[in-house]
KOLFI-189986 format. One record per residue: residue number from 1; residue in three letters; z, x, y of N, C-alpha, C in turn. Coordinates in steps of 0.001 Angstrom, whole numbers. Atoms other than C-alpha are relative to their C-alpha. Layout:
// residues N
PT    n  res      n_z      n_x      n_y     ca_z     ca_x     ca_y      c_z      c_x      c_y
PT  NUM  ALA        Z        X        Y        Z        X        Y        Z        X        Y
...
This chain:
// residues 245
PT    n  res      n_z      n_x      n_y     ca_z     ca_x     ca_y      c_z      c_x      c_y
PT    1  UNK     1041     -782     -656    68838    14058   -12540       40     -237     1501
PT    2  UNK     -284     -161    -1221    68810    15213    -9112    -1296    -1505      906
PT    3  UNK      971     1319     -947    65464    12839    -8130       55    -1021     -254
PT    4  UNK     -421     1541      365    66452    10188    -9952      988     -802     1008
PT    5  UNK     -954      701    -1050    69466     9983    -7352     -486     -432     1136
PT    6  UNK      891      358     -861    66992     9764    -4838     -851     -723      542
PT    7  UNK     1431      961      -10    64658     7395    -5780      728    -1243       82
PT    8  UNK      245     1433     -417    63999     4322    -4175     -828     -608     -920
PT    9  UNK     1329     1116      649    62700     1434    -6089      154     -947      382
PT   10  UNK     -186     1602     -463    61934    -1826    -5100    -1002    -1009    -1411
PT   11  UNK      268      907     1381    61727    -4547    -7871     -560    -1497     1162
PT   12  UNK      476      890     -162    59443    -7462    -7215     -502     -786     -943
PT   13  UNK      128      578      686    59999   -10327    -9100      629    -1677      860
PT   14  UNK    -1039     1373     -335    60423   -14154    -8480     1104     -584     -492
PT   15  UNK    -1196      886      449    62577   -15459   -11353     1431     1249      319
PT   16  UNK    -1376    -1096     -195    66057   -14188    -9816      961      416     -689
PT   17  UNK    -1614     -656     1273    67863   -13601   -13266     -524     1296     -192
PT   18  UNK      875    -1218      422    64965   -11409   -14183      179     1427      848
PT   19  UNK     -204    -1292     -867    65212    -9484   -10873     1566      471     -182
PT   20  UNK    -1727     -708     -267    69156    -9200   -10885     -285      877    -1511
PT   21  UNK      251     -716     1764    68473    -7989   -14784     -499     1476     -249
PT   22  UNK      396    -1285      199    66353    -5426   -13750      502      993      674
PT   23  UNK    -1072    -1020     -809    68405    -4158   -10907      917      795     -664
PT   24  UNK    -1313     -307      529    71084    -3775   -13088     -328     1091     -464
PT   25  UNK      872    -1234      799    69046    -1259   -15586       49      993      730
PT   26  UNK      512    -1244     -835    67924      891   -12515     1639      532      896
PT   27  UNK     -654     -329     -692    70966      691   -10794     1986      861     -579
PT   28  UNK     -818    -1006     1385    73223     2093   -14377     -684     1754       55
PT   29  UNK      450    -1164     -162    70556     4713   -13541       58      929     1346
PT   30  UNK      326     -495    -1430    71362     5705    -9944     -905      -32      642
PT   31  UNK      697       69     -925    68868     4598    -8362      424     -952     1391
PT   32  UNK       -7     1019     -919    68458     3007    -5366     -756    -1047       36
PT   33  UNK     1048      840      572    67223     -317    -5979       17    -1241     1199
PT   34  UNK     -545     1251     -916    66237    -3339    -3193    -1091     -945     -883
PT   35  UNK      517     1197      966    65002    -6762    -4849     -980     -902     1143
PT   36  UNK      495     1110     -743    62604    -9231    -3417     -973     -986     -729
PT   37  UNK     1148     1444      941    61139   -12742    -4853     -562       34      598
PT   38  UNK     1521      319     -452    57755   -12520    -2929     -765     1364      443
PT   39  UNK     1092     -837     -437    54982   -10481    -2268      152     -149     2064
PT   40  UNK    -1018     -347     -737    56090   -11065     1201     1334      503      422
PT   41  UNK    -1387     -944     -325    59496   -10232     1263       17     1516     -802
PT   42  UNK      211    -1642     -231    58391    -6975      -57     -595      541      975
PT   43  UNK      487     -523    -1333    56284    -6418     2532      796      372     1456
PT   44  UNK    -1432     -192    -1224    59247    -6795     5040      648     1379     -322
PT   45  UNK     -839     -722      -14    60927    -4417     3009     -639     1902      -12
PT   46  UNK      547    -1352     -396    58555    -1716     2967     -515      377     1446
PT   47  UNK      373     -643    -1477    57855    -1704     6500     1465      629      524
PT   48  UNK     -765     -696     -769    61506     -435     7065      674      932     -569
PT   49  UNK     -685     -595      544    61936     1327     4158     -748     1072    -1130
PT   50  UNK      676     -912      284    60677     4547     2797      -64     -273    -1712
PT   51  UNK       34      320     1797    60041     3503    -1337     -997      702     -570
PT   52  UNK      584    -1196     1023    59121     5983    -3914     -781     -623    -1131
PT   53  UNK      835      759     1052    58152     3198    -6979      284    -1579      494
PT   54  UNK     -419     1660      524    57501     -380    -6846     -447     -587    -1653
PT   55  UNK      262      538     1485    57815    -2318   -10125     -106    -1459      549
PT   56  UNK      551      997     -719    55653    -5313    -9055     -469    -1086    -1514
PT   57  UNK      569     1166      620    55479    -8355   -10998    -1414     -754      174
PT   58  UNK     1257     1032     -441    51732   -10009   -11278       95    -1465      538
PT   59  UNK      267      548     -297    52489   -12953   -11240      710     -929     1044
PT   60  UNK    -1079      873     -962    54664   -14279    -7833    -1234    -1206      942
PT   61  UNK      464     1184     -816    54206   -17306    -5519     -916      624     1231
PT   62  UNK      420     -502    -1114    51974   -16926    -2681     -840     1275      266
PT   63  UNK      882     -939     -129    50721   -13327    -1993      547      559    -1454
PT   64  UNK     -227     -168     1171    50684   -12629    -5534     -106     1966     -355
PT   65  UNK     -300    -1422      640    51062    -8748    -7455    -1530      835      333
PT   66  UNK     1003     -481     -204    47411    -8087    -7188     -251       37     1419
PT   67  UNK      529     -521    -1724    46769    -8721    -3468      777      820      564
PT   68  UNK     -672    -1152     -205    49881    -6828    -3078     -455     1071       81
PT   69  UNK      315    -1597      338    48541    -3777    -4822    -1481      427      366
PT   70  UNK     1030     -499     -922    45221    -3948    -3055      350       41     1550
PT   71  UNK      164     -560    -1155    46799    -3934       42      780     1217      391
PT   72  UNK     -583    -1465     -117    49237    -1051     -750     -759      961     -258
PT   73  UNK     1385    -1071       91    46549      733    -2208     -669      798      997
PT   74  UNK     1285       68    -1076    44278      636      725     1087      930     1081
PT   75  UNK     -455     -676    -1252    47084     2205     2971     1184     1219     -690
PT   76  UNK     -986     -704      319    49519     4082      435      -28      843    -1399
PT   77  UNK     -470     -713     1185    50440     6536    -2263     1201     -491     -806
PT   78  UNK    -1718      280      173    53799     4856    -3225     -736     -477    -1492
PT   79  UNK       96      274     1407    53858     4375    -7122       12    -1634      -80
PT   80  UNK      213     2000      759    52850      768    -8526        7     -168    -1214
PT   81  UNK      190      104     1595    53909     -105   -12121     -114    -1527      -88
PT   82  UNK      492     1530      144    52740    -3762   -12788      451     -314     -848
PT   83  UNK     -811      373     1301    54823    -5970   -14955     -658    -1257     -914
PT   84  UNK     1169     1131      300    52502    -8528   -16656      385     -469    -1538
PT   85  UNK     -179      863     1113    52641   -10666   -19935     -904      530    -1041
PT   86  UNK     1586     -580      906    50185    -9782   -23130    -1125     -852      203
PT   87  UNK     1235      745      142    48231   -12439   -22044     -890      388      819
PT   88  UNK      288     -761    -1662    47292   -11137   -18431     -340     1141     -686
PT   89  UNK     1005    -1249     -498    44770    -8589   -19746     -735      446      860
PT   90  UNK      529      254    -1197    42578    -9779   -17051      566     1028     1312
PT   91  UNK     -759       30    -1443    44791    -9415   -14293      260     1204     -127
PT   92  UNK     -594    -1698      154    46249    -5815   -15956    -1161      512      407
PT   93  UNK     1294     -922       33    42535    -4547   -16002     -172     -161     1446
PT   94  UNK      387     -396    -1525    42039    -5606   -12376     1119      998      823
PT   95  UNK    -1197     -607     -753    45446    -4294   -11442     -342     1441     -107
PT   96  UNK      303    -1073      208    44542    -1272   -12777    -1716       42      927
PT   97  UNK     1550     -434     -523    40737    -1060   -10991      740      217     1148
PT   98  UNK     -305     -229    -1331    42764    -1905    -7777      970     1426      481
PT   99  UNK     -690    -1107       -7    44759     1204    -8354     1309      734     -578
PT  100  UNK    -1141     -508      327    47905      874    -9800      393      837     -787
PT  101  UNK     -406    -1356     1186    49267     3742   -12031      404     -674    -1007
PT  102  UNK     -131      220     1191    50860     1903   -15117     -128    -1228       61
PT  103  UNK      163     1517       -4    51718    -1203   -16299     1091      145    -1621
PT  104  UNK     -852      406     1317    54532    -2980   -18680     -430    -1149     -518
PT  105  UNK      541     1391      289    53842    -6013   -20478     1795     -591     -638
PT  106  UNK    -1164      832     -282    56848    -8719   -20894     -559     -348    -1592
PT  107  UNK    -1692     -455     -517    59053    -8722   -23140     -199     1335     -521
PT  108  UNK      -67    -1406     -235    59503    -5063   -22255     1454      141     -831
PT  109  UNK    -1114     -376      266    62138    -2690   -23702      781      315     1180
PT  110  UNK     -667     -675    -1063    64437    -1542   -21039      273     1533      347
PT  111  UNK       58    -1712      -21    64738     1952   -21961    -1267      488       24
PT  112  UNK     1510     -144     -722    60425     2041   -21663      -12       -4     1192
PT  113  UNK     -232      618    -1351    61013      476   -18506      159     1404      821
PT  114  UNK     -335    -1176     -707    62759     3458   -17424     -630     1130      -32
PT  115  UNK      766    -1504      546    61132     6088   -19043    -1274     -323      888
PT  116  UNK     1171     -296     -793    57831     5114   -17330      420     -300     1554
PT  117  UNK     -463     -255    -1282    59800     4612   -13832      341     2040      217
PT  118  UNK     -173    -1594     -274    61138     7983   -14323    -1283     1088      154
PT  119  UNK     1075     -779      241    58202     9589   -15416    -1502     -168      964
PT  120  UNK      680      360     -785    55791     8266   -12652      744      685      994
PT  121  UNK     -758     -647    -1180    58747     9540   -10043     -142     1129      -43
PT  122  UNK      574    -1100      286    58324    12873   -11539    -1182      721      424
PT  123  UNK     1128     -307     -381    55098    12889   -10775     -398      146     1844
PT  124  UNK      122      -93    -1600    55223    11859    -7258      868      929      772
PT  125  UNK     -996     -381    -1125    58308    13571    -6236     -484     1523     -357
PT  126  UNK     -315    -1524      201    57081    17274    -7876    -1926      209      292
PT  127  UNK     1136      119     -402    53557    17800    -5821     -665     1301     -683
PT  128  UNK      523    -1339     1226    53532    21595    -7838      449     -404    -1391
PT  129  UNK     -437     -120     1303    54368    20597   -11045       70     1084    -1045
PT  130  UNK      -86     -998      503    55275    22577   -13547     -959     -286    -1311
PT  131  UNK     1254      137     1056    53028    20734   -16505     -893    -2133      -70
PT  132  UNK     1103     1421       80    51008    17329   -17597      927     -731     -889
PT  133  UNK     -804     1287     1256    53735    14455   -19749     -265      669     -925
PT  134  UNK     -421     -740     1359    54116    17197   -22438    -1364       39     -680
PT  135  UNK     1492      370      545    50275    17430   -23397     -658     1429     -450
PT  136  UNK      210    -1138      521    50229    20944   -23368    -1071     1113      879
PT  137  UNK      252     -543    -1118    48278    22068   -20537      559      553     1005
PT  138  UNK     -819     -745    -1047    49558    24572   -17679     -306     -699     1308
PT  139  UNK      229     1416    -1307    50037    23034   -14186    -1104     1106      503
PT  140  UNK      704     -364     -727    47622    25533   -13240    -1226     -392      585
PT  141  UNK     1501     1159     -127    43751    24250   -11585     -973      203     -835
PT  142  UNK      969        7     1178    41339    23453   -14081    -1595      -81     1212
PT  143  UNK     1231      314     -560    37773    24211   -12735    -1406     -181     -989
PT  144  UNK     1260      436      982    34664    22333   -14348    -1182     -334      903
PT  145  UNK     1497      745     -195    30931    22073   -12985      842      276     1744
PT  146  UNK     -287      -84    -1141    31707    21777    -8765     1858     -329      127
PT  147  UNK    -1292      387     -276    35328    20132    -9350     1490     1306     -385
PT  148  UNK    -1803     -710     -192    39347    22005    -8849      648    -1558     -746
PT  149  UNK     -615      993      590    41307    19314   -10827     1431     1085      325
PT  150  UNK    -1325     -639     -309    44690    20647    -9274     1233    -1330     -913
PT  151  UNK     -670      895      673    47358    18670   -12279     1295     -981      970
PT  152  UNK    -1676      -59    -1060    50942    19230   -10046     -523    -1337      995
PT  153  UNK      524      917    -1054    48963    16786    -7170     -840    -1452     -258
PT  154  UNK      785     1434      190    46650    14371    -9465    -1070     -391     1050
PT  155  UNK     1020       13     -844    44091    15839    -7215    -1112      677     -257
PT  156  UNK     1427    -1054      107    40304    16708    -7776     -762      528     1521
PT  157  UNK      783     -231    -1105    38576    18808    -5154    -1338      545     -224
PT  158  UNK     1255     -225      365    34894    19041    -5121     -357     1373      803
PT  159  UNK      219     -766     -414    33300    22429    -3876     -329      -52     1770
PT  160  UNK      389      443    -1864    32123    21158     -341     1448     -645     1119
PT  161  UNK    -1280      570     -535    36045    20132       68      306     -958      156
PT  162  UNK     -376     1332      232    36052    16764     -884      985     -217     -979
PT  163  UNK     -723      254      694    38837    15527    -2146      108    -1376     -128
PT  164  UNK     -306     1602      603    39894    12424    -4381     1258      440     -754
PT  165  UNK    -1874       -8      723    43382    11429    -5525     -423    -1148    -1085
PT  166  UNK      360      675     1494    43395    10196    -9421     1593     -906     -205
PT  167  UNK    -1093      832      793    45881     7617   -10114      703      108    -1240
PT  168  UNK     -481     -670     1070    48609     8051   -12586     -728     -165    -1394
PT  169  UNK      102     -411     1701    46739     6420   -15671    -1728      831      329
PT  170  UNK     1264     -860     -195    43127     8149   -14306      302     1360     -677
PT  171  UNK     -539    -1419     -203    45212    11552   -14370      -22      103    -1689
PT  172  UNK     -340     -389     1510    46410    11205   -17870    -1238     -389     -907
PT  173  UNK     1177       23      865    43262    10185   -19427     -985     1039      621
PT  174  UNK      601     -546     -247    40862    12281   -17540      810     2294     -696
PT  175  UNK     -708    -1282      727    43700    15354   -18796      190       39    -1189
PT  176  UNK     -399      261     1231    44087    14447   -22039    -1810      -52     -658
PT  177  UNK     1584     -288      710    39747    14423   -22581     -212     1466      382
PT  178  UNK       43    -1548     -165    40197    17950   -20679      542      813    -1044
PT  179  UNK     -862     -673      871    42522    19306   -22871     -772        2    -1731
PT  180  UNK      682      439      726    40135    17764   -25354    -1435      148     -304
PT  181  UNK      872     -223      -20    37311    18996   -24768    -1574      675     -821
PT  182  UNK     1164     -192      880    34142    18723   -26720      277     -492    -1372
PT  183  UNK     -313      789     1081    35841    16586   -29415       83    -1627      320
PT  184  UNK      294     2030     -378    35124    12472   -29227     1636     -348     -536
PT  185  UNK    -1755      497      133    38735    10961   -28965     -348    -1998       11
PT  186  UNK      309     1010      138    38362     7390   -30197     1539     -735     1369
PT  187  UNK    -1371      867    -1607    40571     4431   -27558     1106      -26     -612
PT  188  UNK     -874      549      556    42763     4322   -30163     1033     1199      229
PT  189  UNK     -853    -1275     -379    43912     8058   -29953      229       66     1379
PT  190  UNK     -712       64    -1332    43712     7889   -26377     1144     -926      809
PT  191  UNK    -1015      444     -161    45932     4892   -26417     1358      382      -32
PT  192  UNK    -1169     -280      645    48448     6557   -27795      397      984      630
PT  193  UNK     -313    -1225     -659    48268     9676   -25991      505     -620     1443
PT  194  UNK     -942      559    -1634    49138     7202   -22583     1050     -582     -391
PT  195  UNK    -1147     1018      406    51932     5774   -24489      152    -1551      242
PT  196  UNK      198     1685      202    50230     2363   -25065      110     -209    -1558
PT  197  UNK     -326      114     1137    51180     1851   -28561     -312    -1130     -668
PT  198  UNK      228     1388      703    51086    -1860   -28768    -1280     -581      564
PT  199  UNK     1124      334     -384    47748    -2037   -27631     -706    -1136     -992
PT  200  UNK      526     1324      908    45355    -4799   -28884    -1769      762      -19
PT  201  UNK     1113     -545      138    41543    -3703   -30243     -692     -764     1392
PT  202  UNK      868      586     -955    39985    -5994   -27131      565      453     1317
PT  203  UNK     -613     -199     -821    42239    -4294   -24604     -997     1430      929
PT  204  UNK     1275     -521     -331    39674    -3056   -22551      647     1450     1127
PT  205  UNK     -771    -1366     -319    42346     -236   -20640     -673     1156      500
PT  206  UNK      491    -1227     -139    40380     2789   -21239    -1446     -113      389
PT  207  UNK     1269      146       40    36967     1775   -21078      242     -367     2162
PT  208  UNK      146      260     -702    37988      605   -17577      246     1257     1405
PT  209  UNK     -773    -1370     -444    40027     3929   -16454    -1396      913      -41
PT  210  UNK      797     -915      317    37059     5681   -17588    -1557     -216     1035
PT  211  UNK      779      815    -1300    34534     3890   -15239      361      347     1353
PT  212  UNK     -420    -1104    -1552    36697     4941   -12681      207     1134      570
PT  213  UNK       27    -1419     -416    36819     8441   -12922    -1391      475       32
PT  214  UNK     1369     -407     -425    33195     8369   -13346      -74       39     1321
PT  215  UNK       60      593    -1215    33149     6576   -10340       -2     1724     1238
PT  216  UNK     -288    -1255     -400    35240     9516    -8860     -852     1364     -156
PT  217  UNK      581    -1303      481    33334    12217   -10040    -1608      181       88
PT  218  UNK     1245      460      -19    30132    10575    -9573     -754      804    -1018
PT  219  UNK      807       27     1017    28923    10642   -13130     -442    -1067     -448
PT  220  UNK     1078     1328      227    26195     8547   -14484      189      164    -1626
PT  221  UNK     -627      412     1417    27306     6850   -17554    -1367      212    -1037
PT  222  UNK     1013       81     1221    23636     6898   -19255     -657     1816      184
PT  223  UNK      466    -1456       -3    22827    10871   -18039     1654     1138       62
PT  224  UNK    -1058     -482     -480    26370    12129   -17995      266     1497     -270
PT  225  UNK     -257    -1520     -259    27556    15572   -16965     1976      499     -174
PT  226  UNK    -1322     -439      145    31685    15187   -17371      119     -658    -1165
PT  227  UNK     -233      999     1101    32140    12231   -19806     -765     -844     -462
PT  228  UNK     1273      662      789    30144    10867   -22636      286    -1101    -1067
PT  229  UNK     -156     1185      880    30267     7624   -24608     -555      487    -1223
PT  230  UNK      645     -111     1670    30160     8113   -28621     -182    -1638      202
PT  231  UNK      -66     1186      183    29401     4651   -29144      699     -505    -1253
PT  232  UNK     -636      798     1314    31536     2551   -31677      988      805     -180
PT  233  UNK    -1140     -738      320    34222     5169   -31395      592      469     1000
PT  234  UNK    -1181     -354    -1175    35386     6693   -28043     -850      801      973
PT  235  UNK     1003    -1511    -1352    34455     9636   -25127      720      918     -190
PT  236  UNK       86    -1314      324    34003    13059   -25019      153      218     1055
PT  237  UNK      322     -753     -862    34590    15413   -22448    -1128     1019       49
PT  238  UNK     1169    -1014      529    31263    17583   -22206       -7     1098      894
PT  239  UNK      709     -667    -1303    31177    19428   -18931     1008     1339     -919
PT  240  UNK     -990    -1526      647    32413    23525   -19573      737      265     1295
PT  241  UNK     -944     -628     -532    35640    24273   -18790       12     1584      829
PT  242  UNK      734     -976     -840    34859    27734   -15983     1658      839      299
PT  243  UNK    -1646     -781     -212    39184    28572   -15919      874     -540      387
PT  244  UNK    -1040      500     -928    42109    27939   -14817       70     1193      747
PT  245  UNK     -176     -970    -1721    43614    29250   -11291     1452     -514       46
C-alpha cells in the first residue's frame, strides 16, 4: 500500500531486543521506522522529524509513556498506540483519558500489531474517508440534536462552529452506538466491535471512553440527551438521528 510506504513510525521502547524486534515487523512492512529507549530520546526525535504513529511503550525510565502522551496530546494529532501489559489497566485507562487512540497489551501478536498500526494510519492519512473500520456506515456527516459528526476527520462540529476532535477509540465507539441507535449495546458487544476481544469483565475501557465523549458533547450522565446508561448491561444511543450530508 501506497501510505504504508510513507508512514513514519517511531517505536518507543526501552528493552533493546524488544525495540530491534519490533522494528523488524514494521520495517518487513515498508515502513519507515526510527527507535528510541526513552521518553526523551523520542522527544529529540520528533522535534526533527515529521511522525505519522508512535507505538509508545508505558512503561520506560524517566519520562515515562504517560507523561509522554500528555505532552503530545496537549500539542499534537500524531497517532499514539500504547503498548502495556494485562496488568497496567490503570495506566491503559489513564492513557486512554490522556488521549491516546489504542492500545496493545504484551504479549501481543505481531500481525495485530500491524493491523492496528495500519488501520490508525488510515485514518490519519485519509482526512475524507471513504467509510468507518467496516461498520457499515457512509463517510458521509451524521447530524444529531446541534452536532455534524463529520466520520472521514473524527470530527464533531457543534452548530455555533465549535469544533472537537474525537480520538481514534472515542470515534469508534461513539460510531458504532450511532450506527446503533436506540438499541442498548452491552461492553461486551462493544468490546468486540473495537476489536478488544481479550478483554477482562473489570476492564473498565468503555465506561471510560464513554465519559469522554460525554465530556465532549457536554452530556449529563444522570439527564442525558446523546448517551444513556442501561444499568447492569451497557449504553444506548438516544438522541434522533436528523441525516446524513
Amino acid at each position: 500500500m501506497e501510505s504504508t510506504r510513507s508512514t513514519k513510525l517511531l517505536i518507543v521502547e526501552d528493552e533493546i531486543a524488544s525495540l530491534n524486534l519490533l522494528a523488524s515487523y514494521f520495517e518487513k512492512e515498508a515502513y519507515t521506522v526510527y527507535k528510541a529507549e526513552s521518553g526523551e530520546k523520542a522527544i529529540s526525535i520528533l522535534e526533527k522529524r515529521a511522525i505519522d504513529v508512535i507505538l509508545l511503550d508505558i512503561n520506560l525510565p524517566g519520562k515515562d509513556g504517560l507523561s509522554l502522551t500528555r505532552e503530545l496530546r496537549a500539542k499534537s494529532r500524531v497517532g499514539i498506540i500504547l503498548v502495556t501489559s494485562k496488568k497496567d489497566d490503570i495506566d491503559r485507562i489513564v492513557g486512554l483519558e490522556l488521549g491516546a487512540d489504542d492500545y496493545v497489551t504484551k504479549p501481543y501478536n505481531p500481525r495485530e500489531l500491524i493491523v492496528r498500526v495500519r488501520n490508525l494510519v488510515t485514518r490519519l492519512q485519509n482526512p475524507l474517508g471513504t467509510s468507518h473500520s467496516g461498520n457499515g456506515i457512509s463517510s458521509k456527516s451524521i447530524h444529531f440534536d446541534k452536532w455534524c459528526l463529520q466520520p472521514g476527520r473524527r470530527l464533531l462540529t457543534a452548530d455555533n462552529g465549535e469544533a472537537v476532535q474525537l480520538t481514534e477509540g472515542e470515534f469508534k465507539l461513539l460510531i458504532t452506538l450511532i450506527d446503533n441507535a436506540g438499541n442498548v449495546l452491552s461492553r461486551d458487544s462493544l468490546m468486540h466491535c473495537m476489536d478488544r476481544r481479550d478483554w477482562l469483565p473489570t476492564d473498565r475501557t468503555i465506561d471510560v471512553l464513554i465519559a469522554r465523549i460525554r465530556k465532549k458533547l457536554g452530556d449529563d450522565r444522570d439527564l442525558p440527551k446523546y448517551i444513556s446508561t442501561a444499568h447492569g448491561t451497557g449504553y444506548v444511543f438516544v438522541a434522533e438521528i436528523n441525516g446524513q450530508t
